[in-house]
N, C-alpha and C positions, 0 to 999 in steps of 0.2 A: 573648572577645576579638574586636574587630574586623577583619576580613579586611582586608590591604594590600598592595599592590604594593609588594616591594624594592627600596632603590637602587640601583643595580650597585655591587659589591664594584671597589675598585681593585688587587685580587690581590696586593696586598704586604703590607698593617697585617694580621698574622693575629691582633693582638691584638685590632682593632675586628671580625676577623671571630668571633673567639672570644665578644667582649664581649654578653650577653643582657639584655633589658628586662624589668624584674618586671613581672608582669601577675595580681597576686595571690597567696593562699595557696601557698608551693610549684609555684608557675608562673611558667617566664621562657617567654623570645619571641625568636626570633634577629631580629637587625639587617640579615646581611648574607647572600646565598646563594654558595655556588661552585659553578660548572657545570662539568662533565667533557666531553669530547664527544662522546656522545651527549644534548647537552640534560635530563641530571640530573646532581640535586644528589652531586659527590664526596661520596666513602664517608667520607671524614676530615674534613668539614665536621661529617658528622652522629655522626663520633663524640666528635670535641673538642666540638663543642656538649654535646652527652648528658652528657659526662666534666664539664665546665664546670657543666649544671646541675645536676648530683648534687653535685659539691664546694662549692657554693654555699648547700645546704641540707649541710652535714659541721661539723665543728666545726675551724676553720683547724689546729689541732695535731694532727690526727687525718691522716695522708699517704693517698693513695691507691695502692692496690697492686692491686687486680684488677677490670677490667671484661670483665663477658660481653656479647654484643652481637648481639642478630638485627637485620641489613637484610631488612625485611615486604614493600615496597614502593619503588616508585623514588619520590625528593622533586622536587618542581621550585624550582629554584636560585630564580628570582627571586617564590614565595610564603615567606613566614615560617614557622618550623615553630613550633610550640607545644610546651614541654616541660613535662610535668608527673612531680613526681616524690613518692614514698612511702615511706615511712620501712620498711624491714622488720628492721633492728637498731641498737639502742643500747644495748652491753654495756659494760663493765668496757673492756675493749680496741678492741673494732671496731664500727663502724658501715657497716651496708649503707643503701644505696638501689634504687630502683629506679627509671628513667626510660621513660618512655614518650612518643613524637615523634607527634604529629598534625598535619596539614596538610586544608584545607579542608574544615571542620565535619566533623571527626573522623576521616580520611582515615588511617588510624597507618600510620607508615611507617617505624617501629622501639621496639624493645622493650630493656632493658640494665637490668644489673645493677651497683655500683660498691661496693667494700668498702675503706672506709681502716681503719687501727688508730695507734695512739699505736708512738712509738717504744719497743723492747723490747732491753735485754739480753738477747743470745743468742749459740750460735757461728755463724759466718761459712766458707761457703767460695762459690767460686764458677769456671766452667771459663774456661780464658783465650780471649783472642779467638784468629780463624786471618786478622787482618790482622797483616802481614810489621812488622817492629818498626822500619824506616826507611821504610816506606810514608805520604806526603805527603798527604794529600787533596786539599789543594791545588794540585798539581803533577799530579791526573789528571784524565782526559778528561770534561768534561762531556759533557751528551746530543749540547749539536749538533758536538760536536769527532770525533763517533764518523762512520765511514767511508760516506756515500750508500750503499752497498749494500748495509752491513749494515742501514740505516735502513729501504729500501724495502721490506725481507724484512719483517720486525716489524712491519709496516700489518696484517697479515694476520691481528694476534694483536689485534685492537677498539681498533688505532689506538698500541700502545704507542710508534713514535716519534715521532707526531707530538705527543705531550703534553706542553706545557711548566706548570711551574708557578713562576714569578718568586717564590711566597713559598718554595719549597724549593729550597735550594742540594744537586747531586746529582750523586756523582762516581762514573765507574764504573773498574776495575783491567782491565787486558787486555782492553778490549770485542771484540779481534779472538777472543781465546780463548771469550769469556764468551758472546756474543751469536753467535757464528760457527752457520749451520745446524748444521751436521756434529760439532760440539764442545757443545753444549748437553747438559747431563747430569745435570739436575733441581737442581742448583746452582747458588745469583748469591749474588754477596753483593757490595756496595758503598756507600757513606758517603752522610750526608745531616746536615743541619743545617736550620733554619731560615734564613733568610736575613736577616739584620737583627740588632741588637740586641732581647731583650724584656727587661721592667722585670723586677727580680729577685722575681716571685711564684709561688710553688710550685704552688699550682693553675693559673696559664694555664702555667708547661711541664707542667705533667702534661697538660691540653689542649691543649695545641701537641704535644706526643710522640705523642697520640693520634691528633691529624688526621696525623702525619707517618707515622702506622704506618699506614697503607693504600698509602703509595706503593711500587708495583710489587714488592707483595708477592705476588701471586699469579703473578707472572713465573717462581717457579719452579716450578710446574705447567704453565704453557703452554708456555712456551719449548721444552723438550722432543719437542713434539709436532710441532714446525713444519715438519721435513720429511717430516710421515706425511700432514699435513692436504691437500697440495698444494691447490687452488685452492677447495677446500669451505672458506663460512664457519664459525666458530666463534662462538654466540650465549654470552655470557661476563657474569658478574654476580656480585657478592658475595653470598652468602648468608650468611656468619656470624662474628662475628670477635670473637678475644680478646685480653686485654692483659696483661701482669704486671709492676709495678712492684716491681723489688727492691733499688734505690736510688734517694736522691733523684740527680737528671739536669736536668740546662741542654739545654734545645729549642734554643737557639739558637748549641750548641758541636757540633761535627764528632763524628758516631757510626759504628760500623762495622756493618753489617746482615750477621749469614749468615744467609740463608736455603736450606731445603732443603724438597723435595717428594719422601715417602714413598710417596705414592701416588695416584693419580687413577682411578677408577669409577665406572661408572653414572652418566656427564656429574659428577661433583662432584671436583674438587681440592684436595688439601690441601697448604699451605705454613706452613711452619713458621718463624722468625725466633730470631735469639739476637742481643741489641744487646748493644753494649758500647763505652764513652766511650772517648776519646784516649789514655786512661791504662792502658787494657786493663779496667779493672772491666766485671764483668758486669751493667749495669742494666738489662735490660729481655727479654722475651718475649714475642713475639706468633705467634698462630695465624691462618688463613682459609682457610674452605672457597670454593673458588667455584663458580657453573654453570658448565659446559665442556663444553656437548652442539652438536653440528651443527646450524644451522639448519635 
């Protein structure tokens, strides 16, 4: 493929940013980049992309339920990544792929695994959400509603308040309890949605869920720390991240995130996530380890 400068993303269509160019056998090509700030490519770019071209090469009846995912290298937002992906099962029930992201003549800057299967007769349970059962989403505090001085404190954590993302609508419960120094206690849990309508197609919300599962997920291994760190930075990166689709889910309806961090060591933290839609079903699980060592 030919190397090209991206157009800038207008950071709302996540569906054009979702959308990939075939560029041959089992090879797409992203359209659009999203930069984080530190001048790389967001972690949820490269994994709705990834999700997107694995379910591309699936067979549409076949739903997607688990992606494994190493971030290799950091991507740059406004080159193309190149996705190429490989077939490593097609049984009776499930189909794996495998995805691999290259940027600039062969640059790999992630590696993933994506496994759909056909719907199955089976039993069902699942654990209920721990959002309050008259709790609003819409009636709580977006990021910038939350208090300057809780804002200022969280700079410290690689920018967490100053990140906005206009395609993610993101409500936080008590941010004076949740974000507080002194009250922080390896637990956040708060609502997010897409922002927009998307067209009703199963794989861009499985891709849309994907790029939404990286947001401020690793917030509950950091947060925590914030008043041991005092004025030493914190060098912070995603290293590995996983998904579990265990219903189908609308990306672009109100979800409740808990998240908890079991542990952090030797610079790496782990956060853990339990989604679950409006109605309380539990659709979704996501993991990530991140870097968490001192500059």
């Amino acid at each position: 493929m030919t190397r090209v400068a991206l157009p800038r993303w207008n950071e709302v269509d996540l569906e054009g940013l979702l959308t990939l160019e075939a560029g041959g056998r089992r090879r797409w090509r992203s359209c659009f980049g999203d930069a984080n700030l530190n001048g790389r490519s967001y972690g949820g770019q490269l994994l709705g992309q990834a999700m997107m071209a694995a379910l591309l090469e699936v067979p549409p009846e076949r739903a997607p339920t688990m992606m494994q995912f190493l971030f290799l290298q950091g991507a740059v937002p406004d080159e193309p990544v190149d996705y190429s992906v490989d077939v490593l099962q097609d049984g009776k029930r499930f189909s794996s792929r495998r995805v691999r992201g290259e940027q600039d003549n062969g640059r790999l800057v992630l590696d993933a695994q994506v496994t759909c299967a056909l719907p199955l007769s089976a039993p069902e349970h699942g654990e209920s959400t721990r959002a309050p059962d008259d709790e609003r989403p819409e009636d709580l505090p977006s990021l910038d509603d939350v208090p300057l001085v809780l804002r200022s404190e969280l700079k410290r954590l690689g920018g967490y308040s100053e990140d906005r993302k206009p395609s993610i609508e993101f409500r936080i419960p008590d941010p004076q309890a949740q974000l507080g120094v002194s009250t922080m206690n390896g637990g956040f849990r708060f609502w997010m949605r897409v922002d927009g309508a998307l067209p009703k197609l199963p794989r861009l919300h499985a891709a849309a869920f994907a790029y939404l599962s990286d947001w401020w997920l690793n917030f509950a291994s950091l947060g925590r720390h914030l008043s041991e760190i005092g004025e030493r930075k914190l060098y912070i990166s995603s290293l590995n991240h996983s998904i579990w689709l265990h219903r189908p889910l609308d990306a672009d309806a109100w979800m409740h995130v808990d998240v908890v961090s079991p542990t952090a060591a030797a610079g790496r933290g782990l956060s853990i996530a339990r989604v679950h839609d409006s109605q309380g079903r539990f659709v979704a699980s996501a993991t990530q380890e991140c870097l968490m060592a001192y500059a």
